[in-house]
Each structure stands twice: as structure tokens, then as C-alpha cells.
C-alpha positions in Angstrom: -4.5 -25.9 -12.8 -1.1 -27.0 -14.1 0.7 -24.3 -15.7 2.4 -25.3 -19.4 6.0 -25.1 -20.7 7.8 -24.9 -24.4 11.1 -26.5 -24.4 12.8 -25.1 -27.1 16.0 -26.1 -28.4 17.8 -24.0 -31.4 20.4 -23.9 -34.1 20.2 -20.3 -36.0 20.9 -21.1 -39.5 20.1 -17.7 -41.0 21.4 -15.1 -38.2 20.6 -11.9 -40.1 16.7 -13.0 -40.7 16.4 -14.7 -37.2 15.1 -11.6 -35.8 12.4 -10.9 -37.8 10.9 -14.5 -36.1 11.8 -13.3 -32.6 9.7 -9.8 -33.8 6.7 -12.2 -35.0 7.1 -14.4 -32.1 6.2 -11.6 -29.5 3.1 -11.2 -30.7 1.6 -14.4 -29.8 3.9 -14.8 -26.3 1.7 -12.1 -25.4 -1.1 -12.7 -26.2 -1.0 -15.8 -24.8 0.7 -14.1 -21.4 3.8 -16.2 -22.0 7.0 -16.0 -19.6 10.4 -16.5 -20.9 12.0 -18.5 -18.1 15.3 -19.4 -19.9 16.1 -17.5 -23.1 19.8 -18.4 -24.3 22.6 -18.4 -22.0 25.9 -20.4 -21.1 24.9 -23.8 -21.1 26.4 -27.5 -21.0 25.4 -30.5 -22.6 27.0 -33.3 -20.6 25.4 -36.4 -21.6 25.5 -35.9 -25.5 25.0 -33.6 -28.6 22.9 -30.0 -27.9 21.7 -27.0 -29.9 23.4 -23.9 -29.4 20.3 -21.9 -28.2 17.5 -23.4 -25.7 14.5 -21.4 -24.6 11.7 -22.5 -21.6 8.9 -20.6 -21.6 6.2 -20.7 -18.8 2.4 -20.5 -19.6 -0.3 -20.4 -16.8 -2.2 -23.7 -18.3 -0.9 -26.7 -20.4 -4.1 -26.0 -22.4 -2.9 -22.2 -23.2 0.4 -23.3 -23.9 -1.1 -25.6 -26.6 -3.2 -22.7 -27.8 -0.7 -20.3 -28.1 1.7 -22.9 -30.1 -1.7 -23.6 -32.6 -2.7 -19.6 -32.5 -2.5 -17.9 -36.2 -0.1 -15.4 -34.6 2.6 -18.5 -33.4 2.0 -20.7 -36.9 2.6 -17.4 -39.1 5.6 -17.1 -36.9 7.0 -20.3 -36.6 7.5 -20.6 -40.7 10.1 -18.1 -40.3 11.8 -20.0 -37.2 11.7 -23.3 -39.4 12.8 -21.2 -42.6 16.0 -19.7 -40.2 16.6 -21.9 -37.8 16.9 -26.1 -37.1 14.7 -26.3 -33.7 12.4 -28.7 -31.2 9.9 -27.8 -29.2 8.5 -29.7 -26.6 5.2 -28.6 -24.9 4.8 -29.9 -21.8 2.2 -30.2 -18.2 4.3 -28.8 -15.0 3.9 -30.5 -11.8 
């Protein structure tokens, strides 16, 4: 089985609320056995315009990496990333 990524890519908006997404985030990253393989960082954009944060995050199935992003736990939480923050996510299969 191929295991599952989120590409995340981030602008905070609201700094001082941001947290309480990351807070509400964790519970569905481990429920769903998630693996933060990049979280922040110096980074470079050299082929055009970037957000200031990006994320990858490792799931052992594309199938639980869907399921975790439709969980209750993640959509409860991802109203207060889109309420803080300007972001993409990207779910993809691994190789």
C-alpha cells in the first residue's frame, strides 16, 4: 500500500488565534497516526510566488490520508485554519 501526503502551504493571517488550529489540529493527526515530515522552516521559492509556511505530512495510506482530511476532528479544525490563515492543501498517493 501507498502511504498518503498533505501538502500544505500557509500564510497566518491571524497569528495570535493560529494556535488554537494547530491545538485542534492534533487531535485528528493522531488519530489518524499522522507524521509531520516538514513543519515550517527556511525555505526558497525559486521559480515564483510562495507562502510563508509549508507543511508535508506523511500518512501510511492515501485512503487514511483522505479520511483523516474528511474526519469531524480535521473539518471542525480546518474552519479555524481557513478563519486564521490563507492555505492549500494538496493530498496526494506516494510512490
Amino acid at each position: 500500500m501507498k502511504n498518503g501526503y498533505w501538502i500544505v502551504h500557509v500564510d497566518v493571517t491571524d497569528p495570535d488565534n493560529y494556535p488554537k488550529y494547530l491545538a485542534a489540529d492534533a487531535i485528528a493527526f493522531e488519530k489518524f497516526d499522522a507524521r509531520f515530515l516538514v513543519r515550517g522552516g527556511d525555505m526558497t521559492g525559486p521559480e515564483g510566488p510562495v507562502r510563508t509556511r509549508h507543511v508535508v505530512i506523511e500518512f501510511e495510506s492515501y485512503r487514511k490520508a483522505l479520511d483523516c482530511y474528511n474526519s469531524p476532528e480535521y473539518q471542525a479544525a480546518a474552519k479555524l485554519r481557513q478563519q486564521y490563515s490563507d492555505s492549500d492543501i494538496v493530498i496526494v498517493e506516494g510512490t
